[in-house]
N, C-alpha and C positions, 0 to 999 in steps of 0.2 A: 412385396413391393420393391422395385427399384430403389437402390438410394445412390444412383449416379446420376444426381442432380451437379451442374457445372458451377464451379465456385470462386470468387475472387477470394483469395485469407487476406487481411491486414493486419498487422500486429510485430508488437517489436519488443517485449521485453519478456524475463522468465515465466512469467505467469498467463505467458499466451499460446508456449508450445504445447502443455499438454491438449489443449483444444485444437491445434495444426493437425498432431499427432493422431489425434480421436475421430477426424473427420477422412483424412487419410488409408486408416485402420477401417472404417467402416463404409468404405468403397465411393464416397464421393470425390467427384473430379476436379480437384483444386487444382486450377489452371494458370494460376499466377499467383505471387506471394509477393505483395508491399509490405514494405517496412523502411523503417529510419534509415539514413544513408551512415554510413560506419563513422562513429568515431572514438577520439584520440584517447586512448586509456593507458595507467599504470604509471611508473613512473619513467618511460621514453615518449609517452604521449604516442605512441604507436598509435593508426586507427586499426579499432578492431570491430568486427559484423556484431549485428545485434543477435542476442540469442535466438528469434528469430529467421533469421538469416539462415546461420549459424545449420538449424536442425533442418531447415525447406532444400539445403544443399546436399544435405547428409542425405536427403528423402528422396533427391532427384527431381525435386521441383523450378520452376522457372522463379529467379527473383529479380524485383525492379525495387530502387531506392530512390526515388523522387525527392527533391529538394522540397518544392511545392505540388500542393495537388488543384488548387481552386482553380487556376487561370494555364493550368500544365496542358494545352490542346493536343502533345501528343501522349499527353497518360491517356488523356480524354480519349483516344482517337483509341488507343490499343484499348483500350476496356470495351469500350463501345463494336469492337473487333472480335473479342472474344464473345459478346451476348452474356453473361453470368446471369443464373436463374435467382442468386442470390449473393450479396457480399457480404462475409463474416467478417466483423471487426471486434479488436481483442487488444485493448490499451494500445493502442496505434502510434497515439502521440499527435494527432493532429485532426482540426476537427473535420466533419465529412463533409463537402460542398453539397447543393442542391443538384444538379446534376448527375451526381453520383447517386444521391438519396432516390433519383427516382429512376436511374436506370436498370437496376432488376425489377421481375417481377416481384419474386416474393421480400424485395427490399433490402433493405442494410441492416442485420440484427449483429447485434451486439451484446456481448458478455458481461456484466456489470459486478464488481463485489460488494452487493449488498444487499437488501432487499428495500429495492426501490416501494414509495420515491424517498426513503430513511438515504441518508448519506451520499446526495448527489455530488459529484465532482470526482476528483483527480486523486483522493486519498482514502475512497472507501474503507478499506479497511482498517488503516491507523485508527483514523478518528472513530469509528466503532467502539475499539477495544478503547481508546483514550476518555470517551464519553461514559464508559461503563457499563457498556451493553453485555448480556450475557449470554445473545444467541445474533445472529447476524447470519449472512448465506449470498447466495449469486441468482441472479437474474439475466435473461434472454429478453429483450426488446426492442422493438422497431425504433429503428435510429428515424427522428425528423430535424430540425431545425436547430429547438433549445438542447439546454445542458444535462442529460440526460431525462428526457422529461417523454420520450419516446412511451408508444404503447408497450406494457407488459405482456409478456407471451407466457414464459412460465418460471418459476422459484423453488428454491431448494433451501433449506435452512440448516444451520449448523450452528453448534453449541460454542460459547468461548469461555473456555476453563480459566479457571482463576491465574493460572500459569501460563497461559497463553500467551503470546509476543504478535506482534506483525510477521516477527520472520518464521516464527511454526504454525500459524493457522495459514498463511497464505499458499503454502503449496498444498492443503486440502482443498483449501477453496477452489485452487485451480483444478485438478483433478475430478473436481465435482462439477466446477461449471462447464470442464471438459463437455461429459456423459449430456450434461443439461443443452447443448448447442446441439449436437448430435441429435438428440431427444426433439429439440425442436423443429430441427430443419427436415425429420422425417416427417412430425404432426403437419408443418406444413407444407408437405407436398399431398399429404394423404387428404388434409382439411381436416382433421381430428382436432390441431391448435389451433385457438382462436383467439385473440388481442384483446386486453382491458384496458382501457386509459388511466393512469393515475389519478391518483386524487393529491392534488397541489397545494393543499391544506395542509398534506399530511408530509411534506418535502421537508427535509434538513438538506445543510448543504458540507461539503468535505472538501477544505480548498485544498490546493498544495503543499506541501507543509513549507515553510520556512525555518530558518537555525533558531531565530529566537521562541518560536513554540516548544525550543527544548529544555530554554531557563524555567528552574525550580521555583514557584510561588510559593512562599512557604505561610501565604495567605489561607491557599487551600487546605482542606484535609489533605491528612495522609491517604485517605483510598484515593483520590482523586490526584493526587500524585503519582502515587503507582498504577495506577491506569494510563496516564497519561506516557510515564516510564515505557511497559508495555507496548503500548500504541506506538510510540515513535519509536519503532527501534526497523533497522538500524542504523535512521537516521530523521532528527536530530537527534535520537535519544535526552538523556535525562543531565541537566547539569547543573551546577552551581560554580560560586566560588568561593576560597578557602584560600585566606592569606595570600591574597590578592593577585592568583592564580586559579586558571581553570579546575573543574574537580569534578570528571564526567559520574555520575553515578550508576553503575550497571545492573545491580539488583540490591532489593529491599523489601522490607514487610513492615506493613500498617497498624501500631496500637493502637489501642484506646488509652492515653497516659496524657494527661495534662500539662504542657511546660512552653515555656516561654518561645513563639514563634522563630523559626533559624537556629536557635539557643541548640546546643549542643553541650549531650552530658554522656560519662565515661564511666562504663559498667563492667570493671574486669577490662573484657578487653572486648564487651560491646558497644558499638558508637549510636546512639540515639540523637534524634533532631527531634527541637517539637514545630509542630504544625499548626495549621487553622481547624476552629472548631473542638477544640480542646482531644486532639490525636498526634501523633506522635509516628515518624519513621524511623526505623531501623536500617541503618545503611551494613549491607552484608558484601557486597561489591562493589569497588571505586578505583578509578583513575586519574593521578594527580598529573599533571600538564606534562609530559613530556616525557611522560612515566608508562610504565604496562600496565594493567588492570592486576587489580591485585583483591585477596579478601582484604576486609572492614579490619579482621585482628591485626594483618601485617601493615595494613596502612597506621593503624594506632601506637605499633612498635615502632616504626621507620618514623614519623612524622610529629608524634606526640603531643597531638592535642588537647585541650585541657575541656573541664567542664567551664561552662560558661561563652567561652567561645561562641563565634558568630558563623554562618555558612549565608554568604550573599553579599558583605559586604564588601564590594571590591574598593573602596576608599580607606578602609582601616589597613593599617599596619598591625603586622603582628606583634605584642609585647615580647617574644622571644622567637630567635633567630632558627631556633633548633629545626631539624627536617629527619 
């Protein structure tokens, strides 16, 4: 079977080119590539292309960066020019108008990191791993109207190891959901794949992350803190405060040890916190405001903190000055 079916890509960040790359490599005619319009990074605020961009230039493909797409008559007009048998969308960044939605035949599919409808929105995969899932994966579906709530085409699943982050499971996922789009857009040209509707009972939702889902509750357990650690990384990641200073924490491991919630006690030259639920973390990697990351022992030498100590209370003064 042919698979130079003609295609629109859209997508704009790193976990969308290996699916460019994939579509490319297995002879379909991606005839244009949208993505975000560049911007300002680093510290000259320079604009730079999105990765995106970035790899459809290296590939010799046509790119357009639209400000807006909904009421954009001349995107309208060049899409509607080209005819696309299908548009592949891949964290795009913005959502897809109805007129788009209905101008391929075979639709608007789209790459999802999760297995829908588990962790609809903008963070799939963080909140995954932050909720304590231990298996999560990518999904192909018709884009309609709502927020991912499109019919399912087809799913792929993958394991999330106790040591897993956002930032090492996500370039499998992509890789994976690569193969999966690929896999798709032949079933439906062949009619081999066929569409399921979700079941909206079974929906969780994944917003955006914001800074403050990085502060440390030290309400919770400790697995649900390092889940959470995990999950947002690498960004907001994991933080508290300590002597009335930021104290990002980088990694950690979860007891079972009973002690008084934030309360911080000094073992040798291990730094423990206790938690919610009568659990306990081990801070093994941290970074004090202004400071590198460093291990748990060098921060205990350098800063000397005592048992009893508090982590979170940004109104207390420290009894001593020391650092």
């Amino acid at each position: 079977m042919s698979q130079s079916l003609n295609l629109v890509f859209c997508g704009t960040p790193p976990f969308a080119v290996p699916t460019l790359e994939a579509l490319v490599e297995a002879g379909f005619r991606v005839q244009l590539v949208v993505t975000q319009p560049d911007k300002p990074r680093g510290r000259g605020m320079e604009l730079a292309p999105s990765p995106v961009k970035q790899r459809a230039l290296e590939l010799g493909l046509p790119v357009i960066q639209p400000d807006k797409i909904k009421n954009n008559e001349e995107f309208r007009s060049r899409l509607s020019i080209l005819k696309p048998e299908s548009i592949v969308v891949v964290g795009y960044g913005r959502l897809i108008p109805q007129w788009m939605i209905d101008l391929p035949p075979l639709g608007n599919i789209n790459l999802h990191a999760s297995l829908l409808p588990k962790y609809r929105g903008a963070a799939p995969i963080q909140w995954a791993i932050a909720c304590g899932e231990t298996v999560t994966g990518v999904t192909t579906m018709k884009i309609d109207s709502g927020l991912d709530t499109g019919d399912i085409l087809l799913q792929q699943e993958i394991p999330i190891g106790q040591k897993d982050t956002a930032v090492t499971i996500a370039p499998q996922m992509a890789s994976m959901g690569a193969e999966l789009m690929s896999d798709t857009l032949q079933g439906l040209r062949a009619g081999t794949v066929h569409s399921t509707p979700q079941d909206n009972s079974k929906a969780s939702l994944a917003p955006i992350l914001k800074k403050e889902d990085g502060e440390i509750d030290f309400h919770r357990s400790a697995v649900e803190i390092y889940d959470r650690l995990r999950g947002f990384q690498p960004w907001p990641g994991a933080y508290t405060n300590f002597r009335g200073k930021n104290l990002q924490v980088w990694d950690a491991k979860p007891l079972q040890r009973a002690m008084k919630e934030a309360e911080l006690a000094l073992e040798t030259h291990r730094l423990i916190v206790g938690c919610g639920t009568g659990t306990a973390l081990e801070l093994l990697a941290v970074q004090p405001e202004g400071k590198k990351r460093m291990a748990a022992r060098d921060f205990v030498h350098g800063y000397r903190p005592q048992s009893g100590e508090r982590l979170g209370a940004k109104d207390i003064s420290p009894q001593s000055t020391r650092n």
